[in-house]
N, CA, C and O atoms as CSV, one atom per row, in Angstrom:
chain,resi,resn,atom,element,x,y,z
A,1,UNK,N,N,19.906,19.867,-6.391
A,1,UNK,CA,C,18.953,18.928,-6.924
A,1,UNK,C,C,18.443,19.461,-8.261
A,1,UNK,O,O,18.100,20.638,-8.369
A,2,UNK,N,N,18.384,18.491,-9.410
A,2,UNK,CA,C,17.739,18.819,-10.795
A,2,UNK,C,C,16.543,17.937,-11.018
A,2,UNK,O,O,16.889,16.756,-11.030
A,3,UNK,N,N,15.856,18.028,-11.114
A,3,UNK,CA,C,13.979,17.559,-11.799
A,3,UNK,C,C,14.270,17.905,-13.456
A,3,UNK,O,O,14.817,18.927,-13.872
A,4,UNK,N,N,13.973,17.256,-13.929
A,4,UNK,CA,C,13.903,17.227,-15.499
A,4,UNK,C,C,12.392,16.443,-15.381
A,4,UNK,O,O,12.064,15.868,-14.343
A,5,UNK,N,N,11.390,16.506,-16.765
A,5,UNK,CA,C,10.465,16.412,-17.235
A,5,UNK,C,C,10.582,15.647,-18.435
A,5,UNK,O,O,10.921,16.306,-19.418
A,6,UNK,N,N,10.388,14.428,-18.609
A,6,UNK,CA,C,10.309,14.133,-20.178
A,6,UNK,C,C,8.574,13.592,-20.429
A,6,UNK,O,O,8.444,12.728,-21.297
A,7,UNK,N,N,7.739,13.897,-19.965
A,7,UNK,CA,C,6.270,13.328,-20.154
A,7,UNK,C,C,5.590,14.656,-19.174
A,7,UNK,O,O,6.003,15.667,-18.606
A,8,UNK,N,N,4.088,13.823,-19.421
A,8,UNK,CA,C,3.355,14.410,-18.852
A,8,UNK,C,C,4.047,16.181,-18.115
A,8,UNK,O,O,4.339,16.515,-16.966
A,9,UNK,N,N,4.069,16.726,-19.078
A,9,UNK,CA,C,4.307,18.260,-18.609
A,9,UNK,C,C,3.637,18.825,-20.127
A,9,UNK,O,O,4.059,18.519,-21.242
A,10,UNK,N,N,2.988,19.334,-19.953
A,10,UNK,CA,C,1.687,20.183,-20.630
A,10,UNK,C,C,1.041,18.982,-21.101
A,10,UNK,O,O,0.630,19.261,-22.228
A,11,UNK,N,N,0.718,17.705,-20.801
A,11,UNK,CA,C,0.011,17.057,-21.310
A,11,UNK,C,C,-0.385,16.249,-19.994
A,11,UNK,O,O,0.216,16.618,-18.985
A,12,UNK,N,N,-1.390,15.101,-19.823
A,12,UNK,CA,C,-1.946,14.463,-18.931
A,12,UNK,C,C,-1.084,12.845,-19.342
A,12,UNK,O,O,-1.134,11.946,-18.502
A,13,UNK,N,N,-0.567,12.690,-20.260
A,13,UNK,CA,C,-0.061,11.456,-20.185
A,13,UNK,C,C,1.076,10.892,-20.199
A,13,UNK,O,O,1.821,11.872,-20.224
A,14,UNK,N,N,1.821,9.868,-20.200
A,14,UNK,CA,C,3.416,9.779,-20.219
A,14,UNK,C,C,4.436,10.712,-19.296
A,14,UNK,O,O,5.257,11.558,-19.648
A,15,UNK,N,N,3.906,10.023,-17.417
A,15,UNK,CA,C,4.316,10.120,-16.624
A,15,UNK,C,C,5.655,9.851,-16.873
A,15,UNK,O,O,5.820,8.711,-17.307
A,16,UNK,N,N,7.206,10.857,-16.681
A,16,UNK,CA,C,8.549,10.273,-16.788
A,16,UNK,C,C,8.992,11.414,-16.176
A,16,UNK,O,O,8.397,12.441,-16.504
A,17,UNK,N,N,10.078,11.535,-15.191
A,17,UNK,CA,C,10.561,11.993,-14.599
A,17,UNK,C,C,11.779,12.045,-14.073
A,17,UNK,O,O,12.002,10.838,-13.977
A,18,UNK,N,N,12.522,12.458,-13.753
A,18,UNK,CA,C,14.178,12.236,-13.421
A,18,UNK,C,C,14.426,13.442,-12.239
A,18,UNK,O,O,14.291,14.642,-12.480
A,19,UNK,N,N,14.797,12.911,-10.981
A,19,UNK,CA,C,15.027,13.632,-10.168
A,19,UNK,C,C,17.085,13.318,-9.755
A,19,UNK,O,O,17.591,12.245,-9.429
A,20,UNK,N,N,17.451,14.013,-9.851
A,20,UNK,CA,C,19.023,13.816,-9.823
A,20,UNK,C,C,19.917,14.572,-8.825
A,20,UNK,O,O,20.098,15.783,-8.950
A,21,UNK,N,N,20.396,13.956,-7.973
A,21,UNK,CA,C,21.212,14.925,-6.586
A,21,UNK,C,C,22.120,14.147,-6.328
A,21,UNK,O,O,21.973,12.935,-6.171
A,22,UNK,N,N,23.129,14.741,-6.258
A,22,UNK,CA,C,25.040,13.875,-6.000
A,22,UNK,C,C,24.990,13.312,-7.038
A,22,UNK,O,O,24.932,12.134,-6.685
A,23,UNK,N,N,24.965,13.332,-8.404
A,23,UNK,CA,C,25.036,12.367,-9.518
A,23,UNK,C,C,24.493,11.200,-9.329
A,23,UNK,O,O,24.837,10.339,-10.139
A,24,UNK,N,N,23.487,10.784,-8.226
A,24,UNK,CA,C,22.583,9.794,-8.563
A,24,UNK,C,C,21.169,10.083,-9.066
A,24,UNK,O,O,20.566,11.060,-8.620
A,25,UNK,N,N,20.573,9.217,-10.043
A,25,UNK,CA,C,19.510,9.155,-11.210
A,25,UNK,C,C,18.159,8.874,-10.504
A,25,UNK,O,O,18.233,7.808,-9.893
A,26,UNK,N,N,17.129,9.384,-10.399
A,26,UNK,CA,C,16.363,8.550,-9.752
A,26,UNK,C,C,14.873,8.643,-10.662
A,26,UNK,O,O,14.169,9.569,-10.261
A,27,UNK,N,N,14.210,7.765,-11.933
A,27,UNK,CA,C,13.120,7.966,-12.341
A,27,UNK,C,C,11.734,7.624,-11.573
A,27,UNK,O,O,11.266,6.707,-10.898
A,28,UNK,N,N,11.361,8.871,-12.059
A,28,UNK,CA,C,9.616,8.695,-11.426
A,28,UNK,C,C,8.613,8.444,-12.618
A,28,UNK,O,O,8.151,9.353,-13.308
A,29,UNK,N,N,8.313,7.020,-12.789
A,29,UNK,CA,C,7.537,6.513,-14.040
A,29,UNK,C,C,7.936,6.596,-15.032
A,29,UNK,O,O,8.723,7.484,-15.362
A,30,UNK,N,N,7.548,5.783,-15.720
A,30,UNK,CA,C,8.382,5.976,-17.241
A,30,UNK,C,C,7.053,4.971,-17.975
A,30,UNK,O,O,6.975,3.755,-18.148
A,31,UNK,N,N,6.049,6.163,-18.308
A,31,UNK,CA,C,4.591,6.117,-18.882
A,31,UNK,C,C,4.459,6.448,-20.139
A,31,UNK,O,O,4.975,7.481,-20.565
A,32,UNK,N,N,3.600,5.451,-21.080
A,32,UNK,CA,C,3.341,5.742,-22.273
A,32,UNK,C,C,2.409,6.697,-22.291
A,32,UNK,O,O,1.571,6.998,-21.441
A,33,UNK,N,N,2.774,7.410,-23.969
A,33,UNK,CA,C,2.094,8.826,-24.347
A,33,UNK,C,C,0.732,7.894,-24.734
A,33,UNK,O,O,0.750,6.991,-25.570
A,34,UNK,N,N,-0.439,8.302,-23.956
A,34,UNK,CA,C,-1.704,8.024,-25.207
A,34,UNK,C,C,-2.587,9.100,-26.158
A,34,UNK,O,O,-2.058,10.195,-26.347
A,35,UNK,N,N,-3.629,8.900,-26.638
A,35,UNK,CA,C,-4.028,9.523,-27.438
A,35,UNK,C,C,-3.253,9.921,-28.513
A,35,UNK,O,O,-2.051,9.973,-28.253
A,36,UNK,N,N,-3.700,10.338,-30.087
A,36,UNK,CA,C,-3.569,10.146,-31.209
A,36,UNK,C,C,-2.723,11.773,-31.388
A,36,UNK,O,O,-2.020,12.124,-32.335
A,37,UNK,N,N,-2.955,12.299,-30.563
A,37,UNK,CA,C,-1.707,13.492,-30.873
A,37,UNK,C,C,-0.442,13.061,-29.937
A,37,UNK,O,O,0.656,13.617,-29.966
A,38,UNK,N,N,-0.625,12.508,-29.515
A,38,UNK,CA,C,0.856,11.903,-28.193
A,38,UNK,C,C,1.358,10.499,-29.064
A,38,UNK,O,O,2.563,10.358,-29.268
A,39,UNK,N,N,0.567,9.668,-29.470
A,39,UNK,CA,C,1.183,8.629,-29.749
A,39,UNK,C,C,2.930,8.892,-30.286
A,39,UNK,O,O,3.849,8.548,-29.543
A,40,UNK,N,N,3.087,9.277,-31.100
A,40,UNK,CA,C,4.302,9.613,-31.812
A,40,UNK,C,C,5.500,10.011,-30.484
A,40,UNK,O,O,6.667,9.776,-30.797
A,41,UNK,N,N,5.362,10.362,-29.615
A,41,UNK,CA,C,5.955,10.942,-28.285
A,41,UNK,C,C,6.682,9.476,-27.608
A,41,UNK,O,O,7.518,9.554,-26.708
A,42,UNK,N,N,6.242,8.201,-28.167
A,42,UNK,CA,C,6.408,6.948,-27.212
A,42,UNK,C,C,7.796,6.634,-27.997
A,42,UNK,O,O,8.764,6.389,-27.277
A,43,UNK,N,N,7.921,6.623,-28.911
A,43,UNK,CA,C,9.567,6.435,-29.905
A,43,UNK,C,C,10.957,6.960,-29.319
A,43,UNK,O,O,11.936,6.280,-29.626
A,44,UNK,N,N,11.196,8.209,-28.425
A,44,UNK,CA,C,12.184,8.318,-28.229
A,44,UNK,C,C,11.771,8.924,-26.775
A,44,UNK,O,O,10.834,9.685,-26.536
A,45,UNK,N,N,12.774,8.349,-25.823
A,45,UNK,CA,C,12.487,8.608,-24.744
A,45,UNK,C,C,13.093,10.061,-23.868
A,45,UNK,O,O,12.756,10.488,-22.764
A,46,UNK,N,N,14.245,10.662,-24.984
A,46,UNK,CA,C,14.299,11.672,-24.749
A,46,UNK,C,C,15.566,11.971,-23.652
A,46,UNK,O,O,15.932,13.098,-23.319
A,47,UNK,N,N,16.191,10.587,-23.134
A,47,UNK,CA,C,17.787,11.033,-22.523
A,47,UNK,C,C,18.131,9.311,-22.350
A,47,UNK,O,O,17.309,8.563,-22.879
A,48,UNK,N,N,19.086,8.796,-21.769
A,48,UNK,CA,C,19.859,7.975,-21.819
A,48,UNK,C,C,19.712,6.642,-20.721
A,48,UNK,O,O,20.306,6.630,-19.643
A,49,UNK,N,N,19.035,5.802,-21.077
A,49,UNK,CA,C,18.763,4.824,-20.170
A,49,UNK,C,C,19.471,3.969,-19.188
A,49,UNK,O,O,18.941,3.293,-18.307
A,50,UNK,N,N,20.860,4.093,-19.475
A,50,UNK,CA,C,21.778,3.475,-19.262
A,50,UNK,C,C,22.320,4.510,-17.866
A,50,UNK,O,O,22.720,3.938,-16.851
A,51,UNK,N,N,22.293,5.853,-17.922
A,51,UNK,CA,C,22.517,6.901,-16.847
A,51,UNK,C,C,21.401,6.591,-15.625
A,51,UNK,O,O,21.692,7.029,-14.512
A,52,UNK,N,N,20.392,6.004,-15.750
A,52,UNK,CA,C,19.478,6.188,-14.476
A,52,UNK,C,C,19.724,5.119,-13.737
A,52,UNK,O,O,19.863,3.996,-14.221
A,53,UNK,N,N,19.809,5.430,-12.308
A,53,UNK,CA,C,20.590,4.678,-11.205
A,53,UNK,C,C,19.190,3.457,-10.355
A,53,UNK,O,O,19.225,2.379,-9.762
A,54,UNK,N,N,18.115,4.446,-10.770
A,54,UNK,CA,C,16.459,3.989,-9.604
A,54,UNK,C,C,15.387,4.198,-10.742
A,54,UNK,O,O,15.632,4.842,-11.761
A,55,UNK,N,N,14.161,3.586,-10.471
A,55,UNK,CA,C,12.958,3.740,-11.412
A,55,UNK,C,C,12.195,2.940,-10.084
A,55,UNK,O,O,12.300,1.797,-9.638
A,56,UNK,N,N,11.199,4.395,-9.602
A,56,UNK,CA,C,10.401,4.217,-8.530
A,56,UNK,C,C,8.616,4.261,-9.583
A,56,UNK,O,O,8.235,5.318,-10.086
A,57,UNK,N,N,8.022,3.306,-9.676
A,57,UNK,CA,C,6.790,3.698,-10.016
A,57,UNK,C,C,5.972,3.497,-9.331
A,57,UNK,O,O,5.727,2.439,-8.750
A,58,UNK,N,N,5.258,4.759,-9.276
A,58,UNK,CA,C,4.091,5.038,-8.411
A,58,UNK,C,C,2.490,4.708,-8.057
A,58,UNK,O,O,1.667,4.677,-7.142
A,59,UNK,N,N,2.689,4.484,-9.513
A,59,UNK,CA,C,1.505,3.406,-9.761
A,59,UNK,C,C,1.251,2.311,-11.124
A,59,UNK,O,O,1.963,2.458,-12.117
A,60,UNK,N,N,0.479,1.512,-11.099
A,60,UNK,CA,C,0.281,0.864,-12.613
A,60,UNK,C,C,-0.343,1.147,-13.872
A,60,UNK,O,O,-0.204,0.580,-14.955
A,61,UNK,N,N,-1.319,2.483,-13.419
A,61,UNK,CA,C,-1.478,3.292,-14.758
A,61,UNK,C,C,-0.426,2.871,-16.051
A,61,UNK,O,O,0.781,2.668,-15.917
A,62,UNK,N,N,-0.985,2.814,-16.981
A,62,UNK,CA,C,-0.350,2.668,-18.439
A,62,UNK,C,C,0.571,4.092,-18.757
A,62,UNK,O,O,1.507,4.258,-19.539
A,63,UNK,N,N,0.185,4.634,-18.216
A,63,UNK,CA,C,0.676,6.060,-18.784
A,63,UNK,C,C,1.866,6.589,-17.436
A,63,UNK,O,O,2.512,7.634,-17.359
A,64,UNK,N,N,1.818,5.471,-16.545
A,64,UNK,CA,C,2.859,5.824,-15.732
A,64,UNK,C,C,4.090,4.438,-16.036
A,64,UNK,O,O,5.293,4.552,-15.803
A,65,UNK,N,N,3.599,3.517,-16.449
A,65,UNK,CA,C,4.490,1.984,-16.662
A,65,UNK,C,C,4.559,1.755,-17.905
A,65,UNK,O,O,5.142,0.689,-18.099
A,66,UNK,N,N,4.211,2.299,-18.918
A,66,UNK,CA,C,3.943,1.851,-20.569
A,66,UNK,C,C,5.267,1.957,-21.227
A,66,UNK,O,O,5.453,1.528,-22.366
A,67,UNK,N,N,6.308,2.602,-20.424
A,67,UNK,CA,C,7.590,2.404,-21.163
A,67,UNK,C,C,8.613,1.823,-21.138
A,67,UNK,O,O,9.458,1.768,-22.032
A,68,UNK,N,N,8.631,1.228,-19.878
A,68,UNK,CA,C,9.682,0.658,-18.662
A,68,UNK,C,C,9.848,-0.686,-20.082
A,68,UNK,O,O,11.053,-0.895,-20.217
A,69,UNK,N,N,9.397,-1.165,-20.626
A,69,UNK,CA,C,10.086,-2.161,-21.648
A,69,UNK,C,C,11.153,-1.708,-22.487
A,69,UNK,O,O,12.223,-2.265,-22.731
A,70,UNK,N,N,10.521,-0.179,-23.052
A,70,UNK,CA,C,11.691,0.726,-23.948
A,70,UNK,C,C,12.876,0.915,-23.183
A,70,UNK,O,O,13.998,0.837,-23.685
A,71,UNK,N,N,12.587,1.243,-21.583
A,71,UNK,CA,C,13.272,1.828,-20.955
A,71,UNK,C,C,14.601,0.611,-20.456
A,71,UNK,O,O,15.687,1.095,-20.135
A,72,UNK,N,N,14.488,-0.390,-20.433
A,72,UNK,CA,C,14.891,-1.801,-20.326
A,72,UNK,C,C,15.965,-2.168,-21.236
A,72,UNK,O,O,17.126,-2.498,-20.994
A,73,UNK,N,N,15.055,-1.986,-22.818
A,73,UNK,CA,C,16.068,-2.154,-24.085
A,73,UNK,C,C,16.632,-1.087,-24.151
A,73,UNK,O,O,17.388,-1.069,-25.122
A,74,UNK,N,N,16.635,-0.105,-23.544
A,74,UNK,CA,C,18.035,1.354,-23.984
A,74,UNK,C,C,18.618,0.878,-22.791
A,74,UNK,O,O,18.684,1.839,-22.025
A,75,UNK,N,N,18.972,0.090,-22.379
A,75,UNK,CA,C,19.984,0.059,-21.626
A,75,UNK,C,C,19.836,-0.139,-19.918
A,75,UNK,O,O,20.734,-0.759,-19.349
A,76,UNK,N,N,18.809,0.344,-19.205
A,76,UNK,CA,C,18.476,0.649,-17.835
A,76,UNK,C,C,18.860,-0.988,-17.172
A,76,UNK,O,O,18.307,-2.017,-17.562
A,77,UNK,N,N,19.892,-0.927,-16.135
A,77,UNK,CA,C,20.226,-1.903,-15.533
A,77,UNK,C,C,19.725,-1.767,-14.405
A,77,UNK,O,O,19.529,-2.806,-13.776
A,78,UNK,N,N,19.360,-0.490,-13.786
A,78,UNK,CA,C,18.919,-0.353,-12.184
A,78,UNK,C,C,18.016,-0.872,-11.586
A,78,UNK,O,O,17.475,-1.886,-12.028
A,79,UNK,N,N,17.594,-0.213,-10.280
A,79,UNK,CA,C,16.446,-1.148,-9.881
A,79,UNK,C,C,15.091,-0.469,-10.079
A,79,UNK,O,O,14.921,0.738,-10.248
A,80,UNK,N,N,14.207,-1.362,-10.038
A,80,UNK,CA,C,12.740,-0.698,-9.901
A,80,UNK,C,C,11.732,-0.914,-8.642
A,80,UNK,O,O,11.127,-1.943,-8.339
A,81,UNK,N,N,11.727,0.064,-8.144
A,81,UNK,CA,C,10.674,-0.034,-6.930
A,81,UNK,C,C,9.434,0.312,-6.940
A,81,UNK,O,O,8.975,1.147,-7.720
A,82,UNK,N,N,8.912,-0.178,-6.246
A,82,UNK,CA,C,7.161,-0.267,-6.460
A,82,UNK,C,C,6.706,-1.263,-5.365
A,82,UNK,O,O,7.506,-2.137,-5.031
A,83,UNK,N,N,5.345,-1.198,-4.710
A,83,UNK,CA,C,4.731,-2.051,-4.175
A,83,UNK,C,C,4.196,-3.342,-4.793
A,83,UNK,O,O,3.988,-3.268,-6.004
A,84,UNK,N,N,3.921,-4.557,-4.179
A,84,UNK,CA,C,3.641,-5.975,-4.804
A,84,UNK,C,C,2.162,-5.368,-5.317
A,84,UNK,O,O,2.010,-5.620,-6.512
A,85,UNK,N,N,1.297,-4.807,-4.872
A,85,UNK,CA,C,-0.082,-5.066,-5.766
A,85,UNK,C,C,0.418,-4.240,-6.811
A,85,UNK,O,O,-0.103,-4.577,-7.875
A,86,UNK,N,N,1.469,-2.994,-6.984
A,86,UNK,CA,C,1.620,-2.168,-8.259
A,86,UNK,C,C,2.412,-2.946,-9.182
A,86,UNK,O,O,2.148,-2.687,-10.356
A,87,UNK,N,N,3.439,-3.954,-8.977
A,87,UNK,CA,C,3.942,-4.674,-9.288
A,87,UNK,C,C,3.128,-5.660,-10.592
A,87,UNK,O,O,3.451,-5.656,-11.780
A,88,UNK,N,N,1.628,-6.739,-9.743
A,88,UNK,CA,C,0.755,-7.274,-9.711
A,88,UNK,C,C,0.077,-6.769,-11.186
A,88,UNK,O,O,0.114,-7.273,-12.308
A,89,UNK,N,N,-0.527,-5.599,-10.681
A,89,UNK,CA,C,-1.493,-5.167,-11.752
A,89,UNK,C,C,-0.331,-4.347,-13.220
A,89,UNK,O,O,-0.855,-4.272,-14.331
A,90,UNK,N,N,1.055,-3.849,-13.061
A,90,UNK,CA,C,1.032,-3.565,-14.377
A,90,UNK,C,C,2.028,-4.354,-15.109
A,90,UNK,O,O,2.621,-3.842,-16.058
A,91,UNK,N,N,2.268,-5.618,-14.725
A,91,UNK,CA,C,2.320,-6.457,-15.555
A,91,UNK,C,C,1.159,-6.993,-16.238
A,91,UNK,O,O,1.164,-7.442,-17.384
A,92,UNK,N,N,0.017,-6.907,-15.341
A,92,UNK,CA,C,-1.310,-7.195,-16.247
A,92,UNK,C,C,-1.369,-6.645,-17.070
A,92,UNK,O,O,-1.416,-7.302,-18.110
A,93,UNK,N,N,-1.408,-5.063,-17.212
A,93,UNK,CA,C,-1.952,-3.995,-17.692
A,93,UNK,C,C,-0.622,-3.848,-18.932
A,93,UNK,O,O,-1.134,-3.458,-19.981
A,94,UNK,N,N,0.514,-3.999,-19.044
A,94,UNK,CA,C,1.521,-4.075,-19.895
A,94,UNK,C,C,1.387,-5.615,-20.977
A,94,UNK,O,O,1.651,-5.600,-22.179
A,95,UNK,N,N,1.004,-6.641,-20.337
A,95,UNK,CA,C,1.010,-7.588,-21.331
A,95,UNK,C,C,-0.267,-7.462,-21.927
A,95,UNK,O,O,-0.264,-7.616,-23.148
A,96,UNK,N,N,-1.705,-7.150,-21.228
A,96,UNK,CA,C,-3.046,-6.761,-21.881
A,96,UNK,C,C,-2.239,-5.995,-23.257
A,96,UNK,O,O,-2.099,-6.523,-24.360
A,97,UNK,N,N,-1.841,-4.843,-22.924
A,97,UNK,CA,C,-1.589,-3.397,-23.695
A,97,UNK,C,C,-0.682,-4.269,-25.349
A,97,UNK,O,O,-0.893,-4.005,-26.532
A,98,UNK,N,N,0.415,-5.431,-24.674
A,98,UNK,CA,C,0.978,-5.465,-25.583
A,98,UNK,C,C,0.459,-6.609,-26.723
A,98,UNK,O,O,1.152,-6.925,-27.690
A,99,UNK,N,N,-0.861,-7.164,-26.442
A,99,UNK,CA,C,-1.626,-7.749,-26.980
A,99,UNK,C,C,-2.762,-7.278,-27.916
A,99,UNK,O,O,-3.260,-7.826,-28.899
A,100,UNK,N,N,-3.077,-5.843,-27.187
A,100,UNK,CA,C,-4.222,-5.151,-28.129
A,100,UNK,C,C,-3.080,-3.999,-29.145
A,100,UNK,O,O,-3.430,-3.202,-30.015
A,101,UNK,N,N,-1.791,-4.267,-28.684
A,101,UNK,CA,C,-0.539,-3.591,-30.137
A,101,UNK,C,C,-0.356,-4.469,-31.015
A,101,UNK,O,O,0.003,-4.119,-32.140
A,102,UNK,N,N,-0.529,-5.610,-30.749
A,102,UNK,CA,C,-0.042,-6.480,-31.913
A,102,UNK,C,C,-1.256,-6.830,-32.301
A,102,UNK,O,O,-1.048,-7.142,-33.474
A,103,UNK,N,N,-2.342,-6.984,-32.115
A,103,UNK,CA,C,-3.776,-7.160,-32.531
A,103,UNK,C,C,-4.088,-5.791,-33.848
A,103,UNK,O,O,-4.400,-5.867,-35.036
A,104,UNK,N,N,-3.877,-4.863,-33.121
A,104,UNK,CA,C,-3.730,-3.696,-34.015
A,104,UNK,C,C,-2.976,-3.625,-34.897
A,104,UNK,O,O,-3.174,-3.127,-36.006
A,105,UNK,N,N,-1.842,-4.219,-34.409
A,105,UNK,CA,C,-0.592,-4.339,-35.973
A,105,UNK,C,C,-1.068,-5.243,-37.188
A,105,UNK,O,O,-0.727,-5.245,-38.371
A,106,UNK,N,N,-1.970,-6.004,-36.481
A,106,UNK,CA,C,-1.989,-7.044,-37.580
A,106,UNK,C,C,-3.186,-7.130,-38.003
A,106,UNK,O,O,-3.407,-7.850,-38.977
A,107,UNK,N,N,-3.956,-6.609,-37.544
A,107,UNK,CA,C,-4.727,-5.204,-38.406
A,107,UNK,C,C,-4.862,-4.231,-39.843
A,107,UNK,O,O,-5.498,-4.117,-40.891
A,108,UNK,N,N,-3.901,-3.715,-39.145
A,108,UNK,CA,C,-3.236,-2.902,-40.039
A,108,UNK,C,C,-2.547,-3.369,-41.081
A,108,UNK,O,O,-2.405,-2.853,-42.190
A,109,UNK,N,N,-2.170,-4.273,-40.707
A,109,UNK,CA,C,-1.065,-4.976,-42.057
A,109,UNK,C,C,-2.167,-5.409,-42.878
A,109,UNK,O,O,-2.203,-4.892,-43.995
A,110,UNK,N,N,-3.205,-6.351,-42.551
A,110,UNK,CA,C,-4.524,-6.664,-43.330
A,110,UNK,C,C,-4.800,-5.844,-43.997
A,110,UNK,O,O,-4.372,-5.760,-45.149
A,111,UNK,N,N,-5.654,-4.942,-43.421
A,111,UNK,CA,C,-6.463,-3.979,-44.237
A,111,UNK,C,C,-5.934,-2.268,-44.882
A,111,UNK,O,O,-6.404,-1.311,-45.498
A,112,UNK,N,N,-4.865,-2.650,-44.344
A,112,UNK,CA,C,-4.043,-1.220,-45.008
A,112,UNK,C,C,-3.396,-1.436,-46.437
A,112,UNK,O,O,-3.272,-2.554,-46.936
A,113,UNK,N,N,-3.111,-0.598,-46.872
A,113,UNK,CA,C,-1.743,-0.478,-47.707
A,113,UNK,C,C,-1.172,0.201,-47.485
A,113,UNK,O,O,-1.521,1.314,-47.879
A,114,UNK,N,N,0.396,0.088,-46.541
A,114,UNK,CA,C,1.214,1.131,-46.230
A,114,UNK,C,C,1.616,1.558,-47.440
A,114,UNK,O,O,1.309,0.983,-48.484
A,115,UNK,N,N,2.241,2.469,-47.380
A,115,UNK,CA,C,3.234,3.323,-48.669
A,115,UNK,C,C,4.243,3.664,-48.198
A,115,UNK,O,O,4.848,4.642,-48.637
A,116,UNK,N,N,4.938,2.503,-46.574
A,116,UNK,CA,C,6.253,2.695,-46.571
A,116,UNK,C,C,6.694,1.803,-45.389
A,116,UNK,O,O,6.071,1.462,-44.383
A,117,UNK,N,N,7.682,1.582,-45.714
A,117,UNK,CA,C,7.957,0.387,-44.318
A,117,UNK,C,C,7.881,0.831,-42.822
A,117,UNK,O,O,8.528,1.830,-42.509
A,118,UNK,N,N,7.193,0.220,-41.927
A,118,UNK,CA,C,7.257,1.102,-40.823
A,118,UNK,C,C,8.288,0.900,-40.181
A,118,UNK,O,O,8.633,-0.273,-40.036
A,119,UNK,N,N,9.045,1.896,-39.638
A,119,UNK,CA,C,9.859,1.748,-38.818
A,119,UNK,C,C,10.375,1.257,-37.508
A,119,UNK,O,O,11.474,0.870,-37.112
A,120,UNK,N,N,8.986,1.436,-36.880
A,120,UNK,CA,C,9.142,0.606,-35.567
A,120,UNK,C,C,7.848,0.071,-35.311
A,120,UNK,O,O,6.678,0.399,-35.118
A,121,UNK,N,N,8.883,-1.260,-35.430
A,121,UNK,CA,C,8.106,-2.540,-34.624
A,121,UNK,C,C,7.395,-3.216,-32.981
A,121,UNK,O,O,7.272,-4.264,-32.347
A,122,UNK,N,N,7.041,-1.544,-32.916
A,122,UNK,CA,C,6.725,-1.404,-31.327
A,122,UNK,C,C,6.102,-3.189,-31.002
A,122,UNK,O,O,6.816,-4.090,-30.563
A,123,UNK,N,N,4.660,-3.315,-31.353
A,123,UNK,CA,C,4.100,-4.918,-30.849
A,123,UNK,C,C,4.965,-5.452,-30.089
A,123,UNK,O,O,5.195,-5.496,-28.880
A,124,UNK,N,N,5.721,-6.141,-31.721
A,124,UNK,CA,C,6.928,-7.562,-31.189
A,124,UNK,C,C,7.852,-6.754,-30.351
A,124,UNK,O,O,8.531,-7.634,-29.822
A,125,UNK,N,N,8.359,-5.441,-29.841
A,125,UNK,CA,C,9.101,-5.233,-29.337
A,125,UNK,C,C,8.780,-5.466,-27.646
A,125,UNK,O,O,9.539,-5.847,-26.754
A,126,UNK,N,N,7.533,-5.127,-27.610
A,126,UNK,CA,C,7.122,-5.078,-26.428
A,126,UNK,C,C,7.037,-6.277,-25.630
A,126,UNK,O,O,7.402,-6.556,-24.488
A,127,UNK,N,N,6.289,-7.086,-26.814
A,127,UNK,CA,C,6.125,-8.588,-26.571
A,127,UNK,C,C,7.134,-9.359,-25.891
A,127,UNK,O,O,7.068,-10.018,-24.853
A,128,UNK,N,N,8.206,-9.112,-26.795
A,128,UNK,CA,C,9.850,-10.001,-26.323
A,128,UNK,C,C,10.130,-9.190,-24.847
A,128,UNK,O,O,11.094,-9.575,-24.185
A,129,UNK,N,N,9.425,-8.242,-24.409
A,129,UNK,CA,C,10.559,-7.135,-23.636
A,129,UNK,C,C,9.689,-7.695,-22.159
A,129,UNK,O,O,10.289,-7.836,-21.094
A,130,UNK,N,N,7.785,-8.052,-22.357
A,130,UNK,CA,C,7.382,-8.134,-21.135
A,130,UNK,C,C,7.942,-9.866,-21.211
A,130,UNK,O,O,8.579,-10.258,-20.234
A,131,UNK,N,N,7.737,-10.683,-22.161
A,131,UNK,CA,C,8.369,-12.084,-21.905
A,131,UNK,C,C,9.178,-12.485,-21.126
A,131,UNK,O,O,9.068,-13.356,-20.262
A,132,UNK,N,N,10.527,-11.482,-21.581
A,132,UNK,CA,C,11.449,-11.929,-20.744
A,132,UNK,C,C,11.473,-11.101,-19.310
A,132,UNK,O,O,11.948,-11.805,-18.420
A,133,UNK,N,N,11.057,-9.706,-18.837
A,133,UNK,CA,C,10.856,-9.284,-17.957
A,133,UNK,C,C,9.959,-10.339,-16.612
A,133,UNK,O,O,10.331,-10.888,-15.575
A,134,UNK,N,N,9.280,-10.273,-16.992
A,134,UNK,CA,C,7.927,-11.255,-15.836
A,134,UNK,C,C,8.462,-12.616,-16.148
A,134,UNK,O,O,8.343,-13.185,-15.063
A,135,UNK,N,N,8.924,-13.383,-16.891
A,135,UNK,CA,C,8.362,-14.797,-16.892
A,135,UNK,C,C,10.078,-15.078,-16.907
A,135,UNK,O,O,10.294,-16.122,-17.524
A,136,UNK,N,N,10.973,-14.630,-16.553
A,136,UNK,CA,C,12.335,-15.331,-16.277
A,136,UNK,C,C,12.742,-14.590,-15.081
A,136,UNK,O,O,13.810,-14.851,-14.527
């Protein structure tokens, strides 16, 4: 059996986990980094989405479900398990989240002046990713 760590290990946030035995994949959360020294941590997830076989989340914490959209668009075809109220609440808590990103983006676009194109379009990414997740 191998445990790999891609989150929350020296930090409290961005629950992600990979437990792997007989060459099957099995993730434990796949949680966004918060706070302003982690933010930057949410861009690359750090191994191959398309390799994980299970994605068990444990709870609806943001910081345990905040990625499963990224985790979706790299590829992850498997299944996801979870209970109906965990189910329930972080689709709440993911479309809330991806409403106060694009609120913030557009924000920012207002009252800033970047001095460079940003690269990722997290908001709209998220947006399109819980759309079609929950509502088809």
């Amino acid at each position: 059996m191998k445990i790999q760590s891609f989150g929350a290990a020296r930090t409290v946030t961005g629950s992600c986990h990979i437990v792997q035995k007989n060459g099957v994949k099995v993730m434990i959360d796949c949680g966004l980094f918060q706070g302003k020294d982690e933010e930057s941590k949410n861009y690359d997830l750090g191994f191959n989405p398309e390799e994980i076989d299970y994605l068990i989340l444990t709870h609806a914490h943001l910081d345990h479900c905040g990625r499963i959209p990224m985790l979706i668009k790299g590829g992850f075809k498997g299944k996801i398990y979870c209970t109906k109220p965990t189910f329930q609440l972080a689709r709440l808590i993911m479309l809330d989240t991806a409403k106060i990103m694009l609120e913030d983006s557009k924000h920012d676009l207002k009252y800033c002046q970047p001095i460079f194109f940003p690269t990722h379009p997290l908001p709209q990414f998220y947006i399109l990713i819980y759309f079609f997740i929950f509502f088809f």
